[in-house]
N, CA, C and O of each residue as an XYZ file, in Angstrom:
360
protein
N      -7.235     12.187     -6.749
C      -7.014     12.333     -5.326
C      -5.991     11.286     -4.885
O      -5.950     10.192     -5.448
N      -5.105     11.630     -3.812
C      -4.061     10.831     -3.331
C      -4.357     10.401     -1.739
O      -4.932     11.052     -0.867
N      -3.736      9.029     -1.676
C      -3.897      9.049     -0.294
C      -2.859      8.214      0.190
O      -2.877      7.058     -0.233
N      -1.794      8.591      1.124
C      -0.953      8.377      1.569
C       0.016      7.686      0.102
O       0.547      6.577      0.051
N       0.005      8.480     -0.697
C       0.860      8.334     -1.949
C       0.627      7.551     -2.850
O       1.552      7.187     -3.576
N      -0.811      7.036     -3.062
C      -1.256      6.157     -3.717
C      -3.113      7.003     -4.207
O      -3.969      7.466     -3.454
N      -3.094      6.860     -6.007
C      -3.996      7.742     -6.354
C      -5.262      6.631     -6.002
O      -5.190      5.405     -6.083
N      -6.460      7.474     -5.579
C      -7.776      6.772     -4.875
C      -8.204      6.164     -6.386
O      -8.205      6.736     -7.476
N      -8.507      5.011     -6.089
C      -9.393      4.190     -6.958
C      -8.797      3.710     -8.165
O      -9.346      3.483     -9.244
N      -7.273      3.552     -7.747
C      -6.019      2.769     -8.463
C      -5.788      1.437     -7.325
O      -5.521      1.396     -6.124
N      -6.050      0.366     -8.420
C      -5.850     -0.976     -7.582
C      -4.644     -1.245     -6.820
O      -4.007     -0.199     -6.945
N      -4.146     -1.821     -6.299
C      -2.816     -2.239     -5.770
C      -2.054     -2.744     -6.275
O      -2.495     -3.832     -6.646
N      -0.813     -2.576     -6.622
C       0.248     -3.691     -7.649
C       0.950     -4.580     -6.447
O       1.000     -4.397     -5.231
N       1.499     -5.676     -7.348
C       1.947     -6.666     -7.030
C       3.447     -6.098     -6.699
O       4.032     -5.668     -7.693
N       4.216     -6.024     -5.368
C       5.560     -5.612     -4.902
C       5.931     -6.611     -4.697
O       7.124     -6.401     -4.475
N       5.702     -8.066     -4.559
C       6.794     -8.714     -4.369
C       6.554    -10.387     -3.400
O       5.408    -10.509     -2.966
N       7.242    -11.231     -3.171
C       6.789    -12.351     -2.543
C       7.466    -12.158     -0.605
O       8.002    -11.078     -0.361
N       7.395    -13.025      0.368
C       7.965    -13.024      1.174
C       9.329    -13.306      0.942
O      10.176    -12.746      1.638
N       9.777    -14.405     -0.287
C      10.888    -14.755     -0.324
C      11.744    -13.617     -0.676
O      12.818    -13.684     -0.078
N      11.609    -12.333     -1.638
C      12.150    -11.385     -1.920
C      12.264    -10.319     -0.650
O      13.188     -9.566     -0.344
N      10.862    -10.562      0.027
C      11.252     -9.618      0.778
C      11.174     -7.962      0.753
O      11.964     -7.228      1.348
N       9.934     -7.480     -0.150
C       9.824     -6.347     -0.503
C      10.068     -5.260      0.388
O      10.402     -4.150     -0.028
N       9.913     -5.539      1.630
C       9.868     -4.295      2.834
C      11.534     -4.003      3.334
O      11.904     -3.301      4.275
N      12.470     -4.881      2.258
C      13.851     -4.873      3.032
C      13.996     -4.972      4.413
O      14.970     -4.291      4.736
N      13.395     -5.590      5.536
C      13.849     -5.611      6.757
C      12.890     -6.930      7.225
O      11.702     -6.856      6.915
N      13.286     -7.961      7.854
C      13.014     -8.695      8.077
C      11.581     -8.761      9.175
O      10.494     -9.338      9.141
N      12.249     -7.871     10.080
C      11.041     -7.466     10.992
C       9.918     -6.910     10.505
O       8.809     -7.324     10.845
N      10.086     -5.925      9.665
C       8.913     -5.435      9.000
C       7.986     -6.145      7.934
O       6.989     -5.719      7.351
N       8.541     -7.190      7.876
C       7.640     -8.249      6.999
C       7.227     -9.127      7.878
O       6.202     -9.752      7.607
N       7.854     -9.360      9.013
C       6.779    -10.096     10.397
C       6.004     -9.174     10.842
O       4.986     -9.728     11.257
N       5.941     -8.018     10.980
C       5.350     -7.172     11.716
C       4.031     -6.717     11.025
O       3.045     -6.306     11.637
N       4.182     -6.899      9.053
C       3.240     -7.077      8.470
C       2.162     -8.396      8.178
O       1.119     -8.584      7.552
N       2.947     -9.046      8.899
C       2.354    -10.555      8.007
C       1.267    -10.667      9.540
O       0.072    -10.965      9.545
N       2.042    -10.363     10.609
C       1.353    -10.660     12.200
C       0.286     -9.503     12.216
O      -0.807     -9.765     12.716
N       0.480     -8.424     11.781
C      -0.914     -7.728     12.064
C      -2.172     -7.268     11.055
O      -2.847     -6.243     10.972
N      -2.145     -8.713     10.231
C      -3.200     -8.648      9.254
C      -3.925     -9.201      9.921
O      -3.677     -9.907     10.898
N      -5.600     -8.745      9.128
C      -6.319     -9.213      9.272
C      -6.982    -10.217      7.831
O      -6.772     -9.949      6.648
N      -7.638    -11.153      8.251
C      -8.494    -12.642      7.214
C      -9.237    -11.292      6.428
O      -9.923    -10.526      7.106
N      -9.102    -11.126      5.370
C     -10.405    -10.769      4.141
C     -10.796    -11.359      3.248
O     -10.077    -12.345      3.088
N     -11.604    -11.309      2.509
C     -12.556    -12.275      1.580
C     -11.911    -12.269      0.117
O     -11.631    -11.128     -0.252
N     -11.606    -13.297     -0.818
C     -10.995    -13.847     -1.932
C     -11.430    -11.970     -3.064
O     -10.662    -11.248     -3.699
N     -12.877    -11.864     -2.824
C     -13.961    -10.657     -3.449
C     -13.205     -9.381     -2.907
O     -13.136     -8.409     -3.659
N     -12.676     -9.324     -1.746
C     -12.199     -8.010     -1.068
C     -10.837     -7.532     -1.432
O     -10.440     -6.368     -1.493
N     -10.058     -8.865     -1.712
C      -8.940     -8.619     -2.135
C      -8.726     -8.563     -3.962
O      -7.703     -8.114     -4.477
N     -10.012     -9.163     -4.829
C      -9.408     -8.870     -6.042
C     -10.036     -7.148     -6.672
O      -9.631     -6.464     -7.611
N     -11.193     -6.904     -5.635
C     -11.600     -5.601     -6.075
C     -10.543     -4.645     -5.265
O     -11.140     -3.607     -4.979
N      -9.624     -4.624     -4.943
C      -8.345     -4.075     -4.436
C      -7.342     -4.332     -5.031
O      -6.652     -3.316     -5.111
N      -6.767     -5.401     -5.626
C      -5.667     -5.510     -6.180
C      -5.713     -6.119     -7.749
O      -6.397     -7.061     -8.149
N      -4.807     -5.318     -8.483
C      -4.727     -6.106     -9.662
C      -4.171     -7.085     -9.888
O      -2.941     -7.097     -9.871
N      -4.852     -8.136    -10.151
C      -4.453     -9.670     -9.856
C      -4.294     -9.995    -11.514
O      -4.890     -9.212    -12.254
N      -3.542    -11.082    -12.136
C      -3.825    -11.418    -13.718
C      -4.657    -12.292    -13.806
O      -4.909    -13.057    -12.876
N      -5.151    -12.322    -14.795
C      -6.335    -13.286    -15.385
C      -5.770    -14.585    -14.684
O      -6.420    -15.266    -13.891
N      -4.116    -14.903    -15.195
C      -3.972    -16.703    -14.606
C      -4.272    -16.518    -13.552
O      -5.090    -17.417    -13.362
N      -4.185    -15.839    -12.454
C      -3.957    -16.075    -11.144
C      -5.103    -15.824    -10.603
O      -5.364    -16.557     -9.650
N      -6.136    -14.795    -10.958
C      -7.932    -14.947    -10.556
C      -8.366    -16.596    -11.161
O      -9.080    -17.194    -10.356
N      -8.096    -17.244    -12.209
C      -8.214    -18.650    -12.662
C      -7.923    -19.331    -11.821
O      -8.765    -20.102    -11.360
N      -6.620    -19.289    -11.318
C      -6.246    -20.411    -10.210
C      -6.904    -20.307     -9.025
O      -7.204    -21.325     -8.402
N      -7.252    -18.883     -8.504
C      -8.246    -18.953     -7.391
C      -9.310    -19.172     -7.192
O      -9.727    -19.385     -6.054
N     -10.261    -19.184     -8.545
C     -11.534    -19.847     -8.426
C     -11.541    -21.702     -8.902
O     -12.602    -22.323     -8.832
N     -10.225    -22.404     -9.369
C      -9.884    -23.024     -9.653
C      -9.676    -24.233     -8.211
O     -10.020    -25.409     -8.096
N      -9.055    -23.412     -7.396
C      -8.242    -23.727     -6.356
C      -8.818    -22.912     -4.467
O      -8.233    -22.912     -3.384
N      -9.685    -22.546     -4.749
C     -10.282    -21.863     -3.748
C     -10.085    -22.262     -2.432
O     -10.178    -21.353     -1.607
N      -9.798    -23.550     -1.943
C      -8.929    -23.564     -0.402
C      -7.639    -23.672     -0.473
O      -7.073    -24.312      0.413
N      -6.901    -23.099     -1.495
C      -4.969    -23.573     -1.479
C      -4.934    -21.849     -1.106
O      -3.858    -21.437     -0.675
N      -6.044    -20.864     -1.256
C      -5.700    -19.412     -0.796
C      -5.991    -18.783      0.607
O      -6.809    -19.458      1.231
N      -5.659    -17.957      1.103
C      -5.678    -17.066      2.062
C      -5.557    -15.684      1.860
O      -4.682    -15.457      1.024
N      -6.082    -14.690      2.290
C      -6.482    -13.077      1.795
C      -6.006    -12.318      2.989
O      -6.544    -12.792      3.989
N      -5.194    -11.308      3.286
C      -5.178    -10.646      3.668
C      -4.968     -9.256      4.046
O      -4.360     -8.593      3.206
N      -5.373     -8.577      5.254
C      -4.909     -7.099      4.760
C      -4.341     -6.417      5.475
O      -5.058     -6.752      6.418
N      -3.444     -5.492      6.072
C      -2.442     -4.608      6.525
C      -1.877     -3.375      6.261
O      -1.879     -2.792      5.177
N      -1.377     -2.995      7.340
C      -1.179     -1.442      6.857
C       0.741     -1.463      6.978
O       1.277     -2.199      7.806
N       1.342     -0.815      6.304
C       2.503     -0.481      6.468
C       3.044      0.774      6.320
O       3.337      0.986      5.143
N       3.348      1.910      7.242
C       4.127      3.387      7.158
C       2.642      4.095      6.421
O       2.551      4.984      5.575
N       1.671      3.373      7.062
C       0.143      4.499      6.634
C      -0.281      4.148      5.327
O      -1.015      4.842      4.623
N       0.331      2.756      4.946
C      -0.181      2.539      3.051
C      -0.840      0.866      4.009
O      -0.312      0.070      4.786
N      -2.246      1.007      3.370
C      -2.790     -0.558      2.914
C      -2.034     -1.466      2.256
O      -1.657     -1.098      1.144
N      -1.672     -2.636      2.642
C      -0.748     -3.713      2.194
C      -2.169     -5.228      1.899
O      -2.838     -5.794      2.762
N      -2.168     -5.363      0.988
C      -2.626     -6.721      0.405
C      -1.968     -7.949      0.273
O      -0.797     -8.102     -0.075
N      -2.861     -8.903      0.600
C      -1.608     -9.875      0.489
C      -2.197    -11.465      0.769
O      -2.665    -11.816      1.852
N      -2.077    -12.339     -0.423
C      -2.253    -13.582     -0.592
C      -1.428    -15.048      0.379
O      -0.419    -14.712      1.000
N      -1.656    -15.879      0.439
C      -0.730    -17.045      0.754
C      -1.213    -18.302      0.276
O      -2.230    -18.941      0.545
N      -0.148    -18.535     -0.579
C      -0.378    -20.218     -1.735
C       0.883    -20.601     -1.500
O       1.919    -20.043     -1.862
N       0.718    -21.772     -0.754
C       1.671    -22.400     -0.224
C       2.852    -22.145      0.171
O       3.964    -22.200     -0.356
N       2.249    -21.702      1.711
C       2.967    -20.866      2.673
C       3.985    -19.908      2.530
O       4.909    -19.715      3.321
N       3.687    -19.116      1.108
C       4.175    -17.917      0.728
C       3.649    -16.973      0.379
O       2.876    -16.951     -0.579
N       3.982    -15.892      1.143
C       2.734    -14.566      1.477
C       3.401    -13.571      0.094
O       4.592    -13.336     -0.110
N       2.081    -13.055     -0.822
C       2.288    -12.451     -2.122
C       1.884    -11.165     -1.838
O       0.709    -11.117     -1.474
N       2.719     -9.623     -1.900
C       2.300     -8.989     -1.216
C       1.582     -7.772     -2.579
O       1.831     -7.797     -3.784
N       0.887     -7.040     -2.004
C       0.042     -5.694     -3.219
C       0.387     -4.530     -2.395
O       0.451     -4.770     -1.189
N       0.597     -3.460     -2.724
C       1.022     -2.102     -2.000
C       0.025     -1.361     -3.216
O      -0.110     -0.138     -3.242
């Protein structure tokens, strides 16, 4: 099953950092970053495929993270921040 172009109960991949800029438009990466909402470290790795190092560093490092979640053009957007750079999951 698909939903808004993404097959149900396929995790989220990793698209890209703020510095790259995955959404190509500047606004649309403020417009994503401003209308997330706080979710839980648990909410975001059973959603996104994260790598082993980087689930390590978060139970490692558990206040250097921030979780959050958003929608962009009708797709759920995931998305981390470790030192003040937002890591995004589509």
């Amino acid at each position: 099953m698909r939903r808004a172009g993404k097959i149900v109960g396929m995790k989220s991949q990793y698209i890209g950092s703020c510095v790259s800029n995955p959404f190509d438009d500047p606004e649309t990466l403020e417009n994503v970053i401003d209308s997330a909402t706080e979710i839980t470290r648990n909410a975001f790795l059973s959603s996104c495929d994260a790598t082993e190092d980087l689930i390590q560093s978060m139970l490692e490092f558990p206040f250097d993270y921030g979780f959050y979640q958003s929608e962009h053009e009708g797709n759920t957007i995931y998305f981390f921040t470790h030192s003040a750079i937002e890591h995004f999951f589509a």
